[in-house]
N, C-alpha and C positions, 0 to 999 in steps of 0.2 A: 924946568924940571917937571912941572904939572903934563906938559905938553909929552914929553918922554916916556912920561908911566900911563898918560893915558889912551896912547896909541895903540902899545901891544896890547893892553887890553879889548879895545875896540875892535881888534885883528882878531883876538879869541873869541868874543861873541859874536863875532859876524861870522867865523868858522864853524862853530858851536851850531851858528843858526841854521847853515848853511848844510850842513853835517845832516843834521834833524830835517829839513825840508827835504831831503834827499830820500831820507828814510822812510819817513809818512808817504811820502806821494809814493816810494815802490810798493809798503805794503799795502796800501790802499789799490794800486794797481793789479798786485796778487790779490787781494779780498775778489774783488770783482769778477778779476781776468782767469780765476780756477774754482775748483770747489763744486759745490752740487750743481750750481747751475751758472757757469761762467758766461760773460760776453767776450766772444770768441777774439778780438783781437787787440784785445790789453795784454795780453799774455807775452803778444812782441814788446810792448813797451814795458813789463814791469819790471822787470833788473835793470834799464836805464838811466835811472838817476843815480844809482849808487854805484852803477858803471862809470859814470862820467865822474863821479867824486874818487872812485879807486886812487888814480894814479896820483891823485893833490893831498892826500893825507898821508896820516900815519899806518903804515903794516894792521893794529892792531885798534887803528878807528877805520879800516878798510874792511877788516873781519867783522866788528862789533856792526859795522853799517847792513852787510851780507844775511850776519845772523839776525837781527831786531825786524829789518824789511821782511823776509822769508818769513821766520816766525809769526809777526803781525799781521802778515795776512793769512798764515796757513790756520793758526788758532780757531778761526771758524769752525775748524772742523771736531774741534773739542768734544760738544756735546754728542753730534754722530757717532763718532767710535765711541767714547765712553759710555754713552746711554744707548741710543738705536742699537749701535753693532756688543754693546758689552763689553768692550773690549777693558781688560784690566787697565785703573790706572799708572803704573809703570811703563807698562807696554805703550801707552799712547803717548807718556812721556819721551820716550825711548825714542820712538817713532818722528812725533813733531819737532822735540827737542835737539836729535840727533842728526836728522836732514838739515834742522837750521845750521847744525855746525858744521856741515859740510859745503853746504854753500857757504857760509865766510868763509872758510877756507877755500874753497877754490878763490874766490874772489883777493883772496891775499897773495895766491898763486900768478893771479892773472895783472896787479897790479905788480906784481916783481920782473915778471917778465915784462911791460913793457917802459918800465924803470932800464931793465937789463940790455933795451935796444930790440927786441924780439919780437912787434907789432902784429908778425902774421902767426907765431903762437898766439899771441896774447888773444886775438880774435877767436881762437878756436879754444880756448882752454875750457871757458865757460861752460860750451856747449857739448863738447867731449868729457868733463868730469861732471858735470850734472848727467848726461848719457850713461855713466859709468855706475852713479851712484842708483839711478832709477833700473838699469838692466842686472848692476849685483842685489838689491832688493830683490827684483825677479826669482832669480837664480836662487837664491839664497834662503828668501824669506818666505811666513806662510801664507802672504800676501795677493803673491802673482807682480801680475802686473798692474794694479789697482794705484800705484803712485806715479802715474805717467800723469805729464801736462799734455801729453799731447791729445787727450781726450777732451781736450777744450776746441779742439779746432774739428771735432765731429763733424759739424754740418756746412766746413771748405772741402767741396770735395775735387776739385783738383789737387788740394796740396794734401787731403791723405791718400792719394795715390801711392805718393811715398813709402809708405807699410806695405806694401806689395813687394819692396825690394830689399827692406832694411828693416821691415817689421814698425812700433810704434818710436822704438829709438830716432829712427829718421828725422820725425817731424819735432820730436823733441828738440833736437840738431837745429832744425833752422829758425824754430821758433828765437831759440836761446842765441842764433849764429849774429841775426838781424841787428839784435842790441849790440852785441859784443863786437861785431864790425862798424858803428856807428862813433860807439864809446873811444874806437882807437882814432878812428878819424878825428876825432875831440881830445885827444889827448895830447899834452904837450910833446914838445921835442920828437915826435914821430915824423922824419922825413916825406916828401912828397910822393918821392920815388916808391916810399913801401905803403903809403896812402894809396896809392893807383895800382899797388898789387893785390893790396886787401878790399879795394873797389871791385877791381876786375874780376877775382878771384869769386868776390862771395855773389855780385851778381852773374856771373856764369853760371853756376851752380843752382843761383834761383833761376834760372831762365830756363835751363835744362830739363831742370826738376819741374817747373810749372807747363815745358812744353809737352812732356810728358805724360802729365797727371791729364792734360787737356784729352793730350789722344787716347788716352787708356779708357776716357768715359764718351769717346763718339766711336771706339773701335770696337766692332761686333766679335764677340767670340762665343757668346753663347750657343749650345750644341742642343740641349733641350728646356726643359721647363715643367714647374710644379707647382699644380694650387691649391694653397693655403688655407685653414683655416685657423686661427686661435681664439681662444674661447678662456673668460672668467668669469665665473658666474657666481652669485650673491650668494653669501655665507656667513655664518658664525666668524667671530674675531679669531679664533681658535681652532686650530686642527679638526676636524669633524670626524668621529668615529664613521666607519662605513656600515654598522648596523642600529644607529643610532636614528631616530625621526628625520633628524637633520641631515642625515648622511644620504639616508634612502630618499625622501626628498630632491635633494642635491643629484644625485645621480639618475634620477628623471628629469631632471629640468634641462644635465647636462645633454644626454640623452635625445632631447628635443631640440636645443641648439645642433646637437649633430647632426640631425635631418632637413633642418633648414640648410647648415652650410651643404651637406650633400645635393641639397634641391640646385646648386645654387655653381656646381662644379665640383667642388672642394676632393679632392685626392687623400689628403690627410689633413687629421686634424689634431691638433697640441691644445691640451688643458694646462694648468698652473704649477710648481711645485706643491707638495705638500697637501695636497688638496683635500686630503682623506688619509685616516689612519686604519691600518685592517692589519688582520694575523691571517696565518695558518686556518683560523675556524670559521674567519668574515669577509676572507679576500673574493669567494665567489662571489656577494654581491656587487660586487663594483666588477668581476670580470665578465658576469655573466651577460648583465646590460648590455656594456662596450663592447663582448664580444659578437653576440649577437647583430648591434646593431652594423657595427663596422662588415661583418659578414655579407650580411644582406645588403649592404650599400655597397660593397665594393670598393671601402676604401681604409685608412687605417686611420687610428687615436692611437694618442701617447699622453697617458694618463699619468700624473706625478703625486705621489702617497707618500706616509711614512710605512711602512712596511715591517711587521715583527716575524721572523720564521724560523724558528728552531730558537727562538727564545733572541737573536739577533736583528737588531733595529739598523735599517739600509733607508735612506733617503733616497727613493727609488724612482725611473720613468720606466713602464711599464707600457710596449705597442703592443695593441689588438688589430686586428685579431689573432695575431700569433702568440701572443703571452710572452713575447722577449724582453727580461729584465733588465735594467743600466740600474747601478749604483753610484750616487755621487763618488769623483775620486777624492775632489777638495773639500773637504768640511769645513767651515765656519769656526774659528779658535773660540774656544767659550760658548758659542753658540749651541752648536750640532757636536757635543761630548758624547751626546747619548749613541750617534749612531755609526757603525763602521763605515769606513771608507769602502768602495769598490778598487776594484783592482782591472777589470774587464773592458773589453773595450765591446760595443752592440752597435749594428744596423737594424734597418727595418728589414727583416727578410727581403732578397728578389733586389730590394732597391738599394742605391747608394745613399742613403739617409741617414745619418748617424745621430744617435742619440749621445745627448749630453744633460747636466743641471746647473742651471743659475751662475752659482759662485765660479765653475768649470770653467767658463769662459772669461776669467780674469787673469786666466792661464795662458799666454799664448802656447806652450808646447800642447797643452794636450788638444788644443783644436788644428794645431801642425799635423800632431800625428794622425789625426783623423782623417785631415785631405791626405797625408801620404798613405792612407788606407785604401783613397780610393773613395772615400765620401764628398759630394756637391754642394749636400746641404747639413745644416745644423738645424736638427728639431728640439726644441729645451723648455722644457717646463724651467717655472722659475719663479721667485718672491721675493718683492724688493719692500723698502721699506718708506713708501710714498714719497719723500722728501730728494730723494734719488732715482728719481724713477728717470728723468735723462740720463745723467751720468753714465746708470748701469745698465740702462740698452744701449746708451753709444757704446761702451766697453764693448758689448758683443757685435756691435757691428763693426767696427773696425778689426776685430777678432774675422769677422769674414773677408774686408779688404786684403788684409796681409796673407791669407791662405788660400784667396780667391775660391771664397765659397758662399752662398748663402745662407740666411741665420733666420730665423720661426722663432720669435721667442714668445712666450706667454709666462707674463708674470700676472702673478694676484698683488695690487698694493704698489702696480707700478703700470707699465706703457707697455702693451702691448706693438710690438714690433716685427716687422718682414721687409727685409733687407737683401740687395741684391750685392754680386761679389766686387761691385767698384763702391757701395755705401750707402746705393740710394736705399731712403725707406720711402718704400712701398705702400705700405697701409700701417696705420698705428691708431692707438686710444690709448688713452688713459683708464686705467680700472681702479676701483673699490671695494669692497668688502658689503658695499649696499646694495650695488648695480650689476646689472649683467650686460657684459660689453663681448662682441665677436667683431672680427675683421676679416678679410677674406682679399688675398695677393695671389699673383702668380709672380713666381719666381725664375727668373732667369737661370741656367745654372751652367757653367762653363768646366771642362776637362783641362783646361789649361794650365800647367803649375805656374806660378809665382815663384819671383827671384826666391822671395822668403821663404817660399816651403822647398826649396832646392838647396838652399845655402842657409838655413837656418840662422842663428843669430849671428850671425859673420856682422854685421856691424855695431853689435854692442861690445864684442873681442875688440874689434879697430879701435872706438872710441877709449876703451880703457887703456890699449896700447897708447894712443895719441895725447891723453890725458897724462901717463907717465912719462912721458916723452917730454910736454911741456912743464912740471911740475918738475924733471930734472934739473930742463934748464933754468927754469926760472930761481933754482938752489946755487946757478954757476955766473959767478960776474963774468959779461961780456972783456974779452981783451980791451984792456984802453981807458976801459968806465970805472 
C-alpha cells in the first residue's frame, strides 16, 4: 500500500518540478532575449520550454505556464513605464498583466489543437495570435508599435528585410514560427507524415525569406544620396529657455557645430527634440542664428523646441532656413499633456525630406504615409531616456526598412543614429546632457516602394484571420478523437 500512495505522488512533484523548470528557463529566456537591451537570439528560444510542456499537461497548467513565463520575464519593464515613461500604474498593469493573458491563451489554443490532430495549425497559432495581439495594440493603442519582439532582431539584417514586405509583424512570425515548429516535432502522437510537412513547410519559408533578405542588402537601388549631420550638445537637465544665458549660450555653440559639419560636406543638419523652449517674443533668437547661418552655408537645420504661440504649446521641428514648422502628431500619454498634437504633414522645401519627432516613429503608419508622400528620408529630432537609447533608435530604423527610406535621428539622452533604407547604421554615438557629441553619414536614398508601403498592413489582417481560423479549430474535436 506504502508503494501505491507513494508513486502518484512522486508523479506529481516530478510534474510540479517539471512544470516550474519549463517556466523559469522561458522567463529567463524573455528577461534576456527582449526589453531595453536584448541578446538577439534568445528570442527564438523563449517560448520553447513551455511549448514543449503545452501538449503533456493540463489546458489550464498550459495557460498558467504561458502567463508566469511571459510575465517573468516581461516585468523588467516595470520600473521604465511606470517611472522613466510615467505611465499610470493601471495602465502598466493593463499592459504587462494583459499580454501575459493572452499569450496563455494562445498557448492553450495551440495545445488543443494539437491534442485535436491539427499539428500544422498548431505551428502557426503562436506566431499568428501573438502577430495579432502585437498589430491590434498597434491599430488600437496609444502606443504604436513600441510592443513588437521584433525589435530584438535590429542588428540581423538579413532577416529584417522581412519588414519591407510585411512591415515588423513579419519577423515577429518567424521569430515565434521556429519554436512553435520545433515544439510540434516534440510533441506526442503527431504523425511523420505531418512532421515532414511542418519541416518542409517552415524551413521553405526560412530559406526564401533569408534568400531574400540576402539579396535586398547586395542589390543596388539607390537613386541619390544625402549628407548628414546630427548634432547634441551639452545642456541643462531641463528644457532651456531660448532667452535665457543658457539658451543663448546653447545656440552659439550649436551654431559652431553647424560650421564644422558644413566644413565637412554636411547638407543638413538635425539637432535634438526639445532642445529649447521659445514663444511668440523669444523665437527669433534661436531663428535668427539658424537662419543665418544655414543661409549662408547653403544648407539646412531642423531644430527641435517646445514652442508656445498664440498661448498653444507644439512639440515642434522647426527647418531653416525656411522656417517650416512639423508638430509632433504622437504625444507621450502622461508625459507631453501640456502640448497639442499636430495634425500637418512637412518637408524640407525643394527636397523630399520629411520631417517627423521621436515618439512618431513608433508609428509605423505615419512614416507609411510619409514615403507614400514621396519622402526618402526621415529627419527627427528626438529624446530618449538613456536606458533605451538602443531600443528606440532601432525602433526608427527598422521604421525605414519597412518603408524603404532613410532615418537622421538625433536624440539628447540617447544614440545618435543614420540609417540607410535596408538598416544599416551608418554613423552613431551615444549622447548626454554633459557632452557634445556630432556624427556625420551619407545616406543612401532609394525611389523604390516597398511591398509594405504598397500593401500596407495586409499581414497583420492575415495573421488575425489565421489566428481565428486555428483558435476555431482548435474549439472543434477532430472526427474520430
Amino acid at each position: 500500500m506504502c508503494g501505491t500512495v507513494r508513486g502518484p505522488k512522486i508523479e506529481v512533484v516530478q510534474r510540479f518540478l517539471l512544470a516550474g523548470s519549463a517556466i523559469l528557463s522561458s522567463a529567463l529566456l524573455w528577461r534576456f532575449g527582449t526589453g531595453l537591451h536584448p541578446l538577439a537570439g534568445l528570442a527564438f528560444l523563449a517560448p520553447l520550454p513551455v511549448l514543449l510542456l503545452t501538449p503533456r499537461v493540463s489546458a489550464i497548467s498550459a495557460f498558467l505556464a504561458g502567463l508566469l513565463s511571459w510575465l517573468g520575464g516581461e516585468l523588467q519593464l516595470w520600473t521604465y513605464l511606470t517611472v522613466t515613461l510615467e505611465q499610470p500604474v493601471p495602465v502598466t498593469v493593463l499592459l504587462l498583466g494583459g499580454t501575459a493573458l493572452m499569450f496563455g491563451g494562445i498557448l492553450v489554443v495551440t495545445r488543443a489543437l494539437l491534442l485535436r490532430g491539427r499539428p500544422g495549425l498548431a505551428a502557426v497559432a503562436l506566431p499568428a495570435g501573438w502577430v495579432s495581439v502585437e498589430f491590434l495594440l498597434a491599430v488600437a493603442g496609444p502606443f504604436g508599435a513600441w510592443w513588437s519582439i521584433a525589435y530584438t532582431q535590429a542588428d540581423v539584417l538579413p532577416l529584417i528585410q522581412t519588414t519591407s514586405l510585411t512591415g515588423v509583424w513579419g519577423v515577429t512570425f518567424l521569430i515565434l514560427l521556429v519554436p512553435s515548429a520545433i515544439a510540434v516535432l516534440a510533441s506526442p502522437g503527431v504523425a511523420r507524415a505531418q512532421r515532414l510537412r511542418v519541416v518542409g513547410a517552415t524551413t521553405t519559408l526560412l530559406a526564401v525569406l533569408g534568400a531574400f533578405g540576402c539579396w535586398r542588402l547586395v542589390a543596388a537601388h539607390e537613386t541619390a544620396s544625402v549628407r548628414v549631420g546630427l548634432v547634441a550638445v551639452a545642456q541643462p537637465p531641463d528644457y532651456v529657455p531660448v532667452d535665457s544665458a543658457d539658451g543663448r549660450d546653447m545656440v552659439a555653440r550649436v551654431v559652431a557645430e553647424i560650421e564644422r559639419l558644413a566644413d565637412r560636406g554636411a547638407e543638413v543638419v538635425v539637432l535634438p527634440e526639445k532642445s529649447w523652449r521659445a514663444d511668440d517674443s523669444t523665437i527669433a533668437l534661436l531663428s535668427g542664428p539658424l537662419t543665418e547661418v544655414a543661409a549662408r552655408r547653403g544648407i539646412h537645420v531642423v531644430a527641435g523646441l517646445v514652442q508656445t504661440t498664440q498661448g498653444v504649446s507644439y512639440n515642434a521641428a522647426i527647418a531653416y532656413p525656411s522656417g517650416v514648422r512639423y508638430a509632433k502628431h504622437y504625444l507621450i500619454p502622461g508625459l507631453e499633456d501640456e502640448h497639442r498634437p499636430g495634425t500637418w504633414w512637412r518637408d524640407v522645401p525643394g527636397k523630399p525630406w520629411a520631417l517627423a519627432v521621436c515618439f512618431d516613429l513608433d508609428h509605423p503608419d505615419l512614416v507609411l504615409e510619409n514615403r507614400r508622400r514621396g519622402a526618402t528620408v526621415l529627419l527627427v529630432p528626438a529624446l530618449d531616456f538613456t536606458d533605451d537609447r538602443w531600443l528606440h533608435s532601432r525602433m526608427a530604423v527598422l521604421r525605414g526598412v519597412e518603408s524603404g527610406m532613410g532615418v537622421a535621428r538625433a536624440p539628447q539622452l540617447g544614440e545618435l543614429v543614420a540609417s540607410d533604407a535596408r538598416g544599416r547604421v551608418l554613423a552613431s554615438a551615444a549622447t548626454d546632457v554633459t557632452v557634445t557629441r556630432s556624427v556625420l553619414a551619407e545616406i543612401p536614398l532609394t525611389s523604390d516602394d516597398t511591398v509594405y508601403v504598397r500593401f500596407g498592413n495586409w499581414f497583420g489582417w492575415v495573421c488575425v484571420a489565421l489566428f481565428s481560423i486555428a483558435a476555431g479549430a482548435g474549439a472543434v474535436r477532430s472526427r474520430g478523437r
